[in-house]
N, C-alpha and C positions, 0 to 999 in steps of 0.2 A: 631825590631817590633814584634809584641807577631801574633803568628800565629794562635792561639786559642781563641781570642777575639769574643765576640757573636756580638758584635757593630757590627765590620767588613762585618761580610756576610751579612748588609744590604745594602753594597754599589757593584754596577756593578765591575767587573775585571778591565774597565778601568780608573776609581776612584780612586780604588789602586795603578794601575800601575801609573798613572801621580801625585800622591799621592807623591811615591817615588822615581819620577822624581823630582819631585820638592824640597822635601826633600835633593838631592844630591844637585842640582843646588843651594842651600842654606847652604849648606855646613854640614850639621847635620851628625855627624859620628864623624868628623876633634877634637883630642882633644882641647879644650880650644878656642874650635868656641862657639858665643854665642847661635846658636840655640841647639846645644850639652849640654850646660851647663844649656841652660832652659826648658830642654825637651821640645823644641820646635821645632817637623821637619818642620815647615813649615816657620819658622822664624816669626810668624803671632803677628800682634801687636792689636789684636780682638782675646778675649776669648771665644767667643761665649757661656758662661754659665758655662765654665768648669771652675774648685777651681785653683787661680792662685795663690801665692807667691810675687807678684808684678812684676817689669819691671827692664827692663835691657836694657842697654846703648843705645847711643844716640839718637834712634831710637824707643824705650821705646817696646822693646819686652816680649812680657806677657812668664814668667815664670810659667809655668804650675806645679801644687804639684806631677806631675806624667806623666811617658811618655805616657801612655796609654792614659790618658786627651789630652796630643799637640798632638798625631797621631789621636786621634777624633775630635778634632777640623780641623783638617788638611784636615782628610776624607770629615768632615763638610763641607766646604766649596770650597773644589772642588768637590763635589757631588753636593750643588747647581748650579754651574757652568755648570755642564754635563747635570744638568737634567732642564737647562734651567730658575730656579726661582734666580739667584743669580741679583743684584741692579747695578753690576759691569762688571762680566761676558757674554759673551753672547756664546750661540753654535757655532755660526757664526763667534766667534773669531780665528785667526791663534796663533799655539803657541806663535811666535812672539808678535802678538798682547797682550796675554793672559801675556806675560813676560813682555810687558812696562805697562802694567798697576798693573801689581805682585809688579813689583821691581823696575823698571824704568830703566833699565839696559840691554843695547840693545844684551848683550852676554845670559844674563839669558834666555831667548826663544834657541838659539841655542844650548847651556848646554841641559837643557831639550830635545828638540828634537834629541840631536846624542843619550843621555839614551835612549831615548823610541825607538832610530832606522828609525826615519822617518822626512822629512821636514821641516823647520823652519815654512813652508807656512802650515801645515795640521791641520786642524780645529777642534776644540775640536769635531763636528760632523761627521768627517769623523774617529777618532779616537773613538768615541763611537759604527759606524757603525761597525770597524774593530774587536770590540772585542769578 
């Protein structure tokens, strides 16, 4: 992830950090993982705007033209989640919660939470309070 990105500092610390929770929990890093190969950390199958390349496997994941693009969209859309305007998300949500409606994958909230250090049960509100 580009650490001098001007996008970046317009999202809270902890945007970022669950950012790159989520990112792990999706495996983005792993060579020959599809979010790896679509510069996409978030594994997101919604481009939100950003120039895509098309879609990849079963699951039809937007292959972003640039990593910079999936890590902005990624930020994208867990920055509406934190900041409460997201269709899907709520504050109120628990990690857990926030992972079966991510992934539908009862481990993915758990992944995420041993990253971040904190509860399956702690709520994007109380992790936004904490940062």
């Amino acid at each position: 992830m580009s650490t001098t990105n001007p996008v970046q500092t317009q999202y809270p610390p902890c945007v970022l950090q669950f950012a790159r929770a989520v990112a792990h929990a999706e495996g983005f890093g792993v060579p020959d993982a599809i979010p790896t190969k679509a510069n996409n950390p978030g594994d997101l199958t919604f481009g939100f705007g950003y120039p895509l390349n098309g879609t990849m496997g079963r699951d039809q994941i937007c292959v972003f033209q640039s990593l910079d693009d999936g890590w902005q969209a990624l930020w994208h859309e867990v920055g509406l989640a934190f900041a409460g305007r997201s269709h899907i998300y709520k504050t109120s949500d628990t990690i857990e919660e926030f992972g079966m409606k991510y992934s539908h994958d009862p481990n993915w909230g758990v992944n995420v939470a041993a990253y971040l250090g904190v509860p399956k049960e702690t709520t994007l509100a109380q992790l936004k309070e904490a940062a």
